[in-house]
Structure formats: C-alpha cells, structure tokens
Phi, psi and omega in degrees: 000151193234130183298169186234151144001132150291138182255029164266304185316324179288291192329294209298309194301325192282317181292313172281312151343294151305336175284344232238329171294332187301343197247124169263017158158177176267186176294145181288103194218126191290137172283160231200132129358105156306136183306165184281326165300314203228078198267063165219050193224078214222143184063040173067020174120311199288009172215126165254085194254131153264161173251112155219150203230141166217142194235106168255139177237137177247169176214122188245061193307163061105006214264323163296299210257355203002092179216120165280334179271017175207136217252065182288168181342318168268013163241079194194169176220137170215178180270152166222119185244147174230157169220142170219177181189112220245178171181119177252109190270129214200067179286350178210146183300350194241352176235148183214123195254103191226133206210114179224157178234163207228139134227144178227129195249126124237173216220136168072015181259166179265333148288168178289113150317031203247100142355103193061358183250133195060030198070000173273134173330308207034210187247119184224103202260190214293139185206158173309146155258293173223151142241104195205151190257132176232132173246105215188082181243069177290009169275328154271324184253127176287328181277129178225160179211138218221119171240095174135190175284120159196159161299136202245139186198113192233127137087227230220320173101046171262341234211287201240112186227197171280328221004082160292335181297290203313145167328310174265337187063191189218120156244156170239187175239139203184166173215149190205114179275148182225161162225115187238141167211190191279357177245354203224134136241135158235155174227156161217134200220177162192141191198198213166116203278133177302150182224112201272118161216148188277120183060060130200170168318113191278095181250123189298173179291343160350298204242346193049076196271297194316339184053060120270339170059055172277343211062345214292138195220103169255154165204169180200183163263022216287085161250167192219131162211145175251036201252350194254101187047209193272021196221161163280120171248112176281159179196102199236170156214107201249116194267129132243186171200129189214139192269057197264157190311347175232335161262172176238146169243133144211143173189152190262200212182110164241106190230158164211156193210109147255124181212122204298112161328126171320100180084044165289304158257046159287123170349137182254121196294158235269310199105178176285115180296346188236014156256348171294291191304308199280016200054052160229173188317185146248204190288151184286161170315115165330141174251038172277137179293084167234159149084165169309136173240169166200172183176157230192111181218095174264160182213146129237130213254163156180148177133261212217109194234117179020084177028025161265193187229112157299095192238104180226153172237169161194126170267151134226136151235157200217148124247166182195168175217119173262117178271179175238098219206167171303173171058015167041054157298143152243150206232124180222159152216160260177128138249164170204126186208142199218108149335128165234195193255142179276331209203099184272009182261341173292346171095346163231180189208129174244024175281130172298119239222052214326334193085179181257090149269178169244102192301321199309334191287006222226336198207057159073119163022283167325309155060063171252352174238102189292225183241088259174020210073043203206128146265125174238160172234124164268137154229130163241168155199139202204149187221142159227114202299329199222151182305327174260002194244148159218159178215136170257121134251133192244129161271092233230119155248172171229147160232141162299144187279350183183108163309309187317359170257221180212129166294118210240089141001157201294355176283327157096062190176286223252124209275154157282323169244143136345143203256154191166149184304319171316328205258322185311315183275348177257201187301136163313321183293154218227308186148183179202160214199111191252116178239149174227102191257152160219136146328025207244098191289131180271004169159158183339320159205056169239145151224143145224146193240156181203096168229185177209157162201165210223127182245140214223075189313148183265167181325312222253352176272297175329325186270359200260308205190209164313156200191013169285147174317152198233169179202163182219131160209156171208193206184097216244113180263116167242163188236176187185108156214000000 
C-alpha cells in the first residue's frame, strides 16, 4: 500500500525554511573586534561568515571503460571549482540559525556538464546547501533539535556522510533530535537526501521538487558513546523508504562501528628514575595518537529493495601501527566486504545496499568500488616528514563477491560491464589499485593536495571486454574561513 510523508515532519522542515529566509539582517549590535581564531567572526559569536574556495584539476585515462582504444568523453582532464559562503546567527547560547550557499563549476571538460551524466560532477550554479534552525545548549540541557537542510555525517562515512570529496556533495532536508552528554550522543532523525540539478533549485523527495516521485523518506537511529574501554561504539538503525511506480523499497539497516581512541594503546612511558628510587609515581600515560589501533564497522540489512525481499551484509575491519619514532610512520591493513547477490532470477536480492556514503574515502582514489558486492584487501602507510606535510600510500587488491552480480562504482548505481552471461562465467578477480596521496598546509587555512593512482586490471575485465589499465591524477587547492 502506498504510504505518505509524516506531515509532521514537513511542517518542521518547512517551519526552518521560512525561519531562515525571514532574517534580514543581524540586530543592531555594535560591532566588536573578531577573535583572533576567527577574523569573520563579529559582535562577540553573534554573526559568523565562513568562507570556502576549493579548486581540482583531474586528469582521468580508462577509468570508465578501460580501453586504450577508444578515447572517450571520460578520458579527458578538467577543472572542478567550489565555492560556499555560510552565515550563522547565533543570538542566544541555545539558538543558531545558519544558512549556506553553494556554487559549483566544472571546466574545460568535453562531457555534458549535467550532474551524473556521463561521470560527470557538473554545474550547478548557486544554489542552497544548507538552512536550518538548531536549538541547543549542552552544557545546560542534553536535548537539541536540529530543522532544515543539513548535513547528515554519522560514524567513518561508511554508511551516511558529506560525501565532500564530490563537487557538489550531499545534504538532506531532515529534522533531527539529538542527546547529548559527555560520554553518550544519540540522534533520531528523518530526512531526504537533496538531489543536485543544473539550473534549478535543488530540492529532496520531501516536497517531491526532483519529479522522481519517490517518496523518500530516510530516518534512523545513531547511537555513540566512548564511556566503554578504549574505543568509541556506534550502534545504529536505519530506515529508508521509496516509492516507485509498480514498487516499493522499505528496508532496515542494523549496524555496529568500533574505533580504538587516538593513543588508546601507546607505549606508557618509563618514568622518572629517580622519582621511581624515591616511592613516587611515575610519569602519566602519553597522549600521543601512537602505538596500536584498530576499527571494525558490520551492518546487516533486511527487508524490501524493489519489491524484492533483501537479506544482506557488509564488513569492514582494519588495524595499523604508529610508531613513535619521526615522521610518525604508520603501517595498516584492512579488509572490506559487501554482499552481492547469487541469483538474479530468484526473486530475492542480497546486494549489500550502500546507502548515502563517502565511498571515496575509503576504497581507493578512483572510486571504481562501492561497499558492494566487493572483497578488498587494503594495505597503507603514511608518514609526515613535517608537521605540515603528510604522504599516504595505499594497496587495493579487489574481487567481486559474485559474478552473478554487477561491479558497482563508488555511486553504489552505475555498473561497470554489463551483468551478461560473459560476466556471469568469469574471473572474480576485479584488478588492484595503488593510490599515492601527499598533503600539505600552507597554513591554518590554505591547503594542497596531490595525487596520483594507477589501477592494474584484472581477470574479470579481460573475460569480460577491454581490460587495459586505468590512471588518475590530480591536483587540489583549498581555502578555508
């Protein structure tokens, strides 16, 4: 039967929307000397403007299509520029009204510059990002309740993010109760993820502004506490629901995510020797981010994926060790794995459901693998020779978890080969993929970035079609206030 919006839910979201176009300026409050951290900072916190400029140049090889032989749309290098520019009102310790706008460019490319179509970011010109009323003070009160376009960023960004690496990013329109205390947050939220369209207004399934007529409705449950050992523990439940013309999606989300505290397990240093000969303590444990780490995030999925009936998983576990010694090297390794499906003909479906993540962060450079129907083994290392500079190198090999499935991009939607009988019969093996990143702030708020990666194809693209090697490289600039 098919469900409707909570019209509660509208109201509120609708009720920030308004609150938020309503303010025409701040109070007549003589202005005041910015703090020295925040010189956008004005009338002691009660007016705030951030700033941000972010400029990438990509260079893209084989990465859709791995063909040397056909030079297509996506075998090309371009610009990609963002700009935002936020203003926060903040007239009481309990209330904060914020409002930010987005423009996003891209340049010099040979595809249609259309948001998703053909792999491209595209254009999107100033458009809303987030608006929202947040009512809130924990230091008196545990309960905030949060109204309007905003970011939803839960855990590692495996499940719910920013996705910030993308041009354009991600907000929903949600309303969201929080508890907060000093060891414990919970949230409960319900929203709708924003849908990026070029020249017009980017509006969710909320208001059904996109003419997807989805319905969508996602909301959950996300609680986090550190009051348990040396680690942080997540503990989530997760809704979505969608609406399609002959179908339905409702499906849970059941998760848990542990991650060991920065220096949770650093060497504890020796002591004084001669405060040890005198019977006195020694020295306190270090806080140095040293010594062994680890982190471990399962989901299990059920219910309903276009009116198919949905039973799925996904792991990730990870551990690495930094030592303490210069340049803080550290050493990791990584597993990852997503469900796919055996049998598409059966009437159920066991593809692992991604969700809105920030894939990028997570499963190579490239962003040729969603959380998906996929195993990968990670190996890293990373060192920072200088306080301001750090270098990553990362090792990805991958296999599909079931040919009888689709290899799924970092979009968790668009396949790389066709599902086909050729792909049904081949090799698992996917390819491996070496990314090299370096890092470097030229100060509190300049940054550049640079990387290159190189993907080293595999069985299952040769049994499949073309099977030559793919490359990436870019070169990222940021600004920050």
């Amino acid at each position: 039967m098919k469900s409707t919006k909570p019209k509660s839910l509208i109201a509120l979201a609708a009720f920030a929307g308004i609150a938020v176009t309503a303010i025409a300026g701040p109070p007549a409050v003589p202005a005041q000397k910015a703090p020295e951290d925040n010189p956008l900072s004005f009338a002691d916190g009660l007016i705030t403007i951030d700033i941000q400029e972010r400029l990438r140049w990509e260079l893209r090889e084989n990465i859709f299509d791995f063909d040397d032989g056909i030079r297509s749309l996506t075998d090309d290098n371009w610009l990609l520029q963002r700009a935002r520019v936020g203003l926060k009102i903040k007239p009481a310790s309990w209330l904060t009204i914020y409002g930010q706008v987005q423009d996003s460019r891209e340049w010099l490319s040979d595809r249609a510059d259309f948001p998703g179509l053909f792999g491209a970011e595209g254009d999107d010109p100033v458009d809303l990002r987030q608006a929202y009323i947040e009512l809130a003070d924990y230091s008196k009160c545990p309960f905030g309740l949060k109204i309007g376009r905003q970011i939803l960023s839960y855990g590692d960004e495996r499940i719910i993010g920013a996705f910030d690496w993308n041009n354009i990013g991600r907000t929903f329109d949600a309303v969201k109760l929080t508890y907060k205390t000093d060891v414990f947050t919970v949230d409960a939220f319900a929203s709708s993820v924003v849908v990026p369209q070029r020249s017009e207004y980017n509006q969710s399934d909320l208001f059904n502004g996109n003419k997807t007529r989805r319905e969508q409705v996602f909301s959950g449950i996300y609680a986090s506490t550190t009051a348990w050992g040396p680690q942080t523990t997540d503990l989530y439940v997760l809704h979505l629901h969608e609406e399609q013309a002959v179908t339905s999606t409702n499906f849970f989300t059941l998760g848990l995510r542990m991650k060991s505290k920065p220096g949770a397990f650093a060497p504890t240093p020796a002591g004084d020797g001669k405060a040890v000969a005198a019977g006195k303590s020694t020295l306190p444990p270090t806080a140095k981010p040293v010594g062994f780490d680890y982190d471990f995030e399962g989901a299990f999925q059920t219910g309903e994926v276009r009116g198919l009936d949905l039973t799925a998983f996904a792991i990730h576990a990870g551990v690495g060790y930094t030592f303490d010694a210069p340049w803080k090297p550290r050493l990791g390794i990584a597993y990852n794995y997503g469900s796919g499906d055996d049998n598409p003909a059966d009437g159920d479906i066991e593809t692992f459901q991604n969700l809105f993540p920030t894939n990028h962060k997570f499963y190579g450079q490239m962003d040729v693998f969603s959380w998906q129907n996929m195993h990968d083994i990670e190996l890293s290392a990373k060192i920072s020779p200088t306080r301001k500079l750090t270098a990553k190198v990362e090792l990805h090999a991958f296999w599909l978890a079931s040919t009888d499935d689709a290899w799924y991009r970092a979009n968790g939607v668009v396949a790389v080969r066709p599902l086909n009988a050729a792909a049904r019969s081949a090799s698992g093996y996917a390819g491996a993929e070496a990314d090299v990143t370096l890092t470097y702030a030229l100060s509190k708020n300049v940054s550049i970035e640079a990387g290159y990666s190189h993907f080293f194809a595999g069985d299952y693209l040769s049994d499949t079609g073309a099977s030559d090697d793919a490359d990436f490289v870019y070169v990222q600039t940021g600004i920050t206030f």
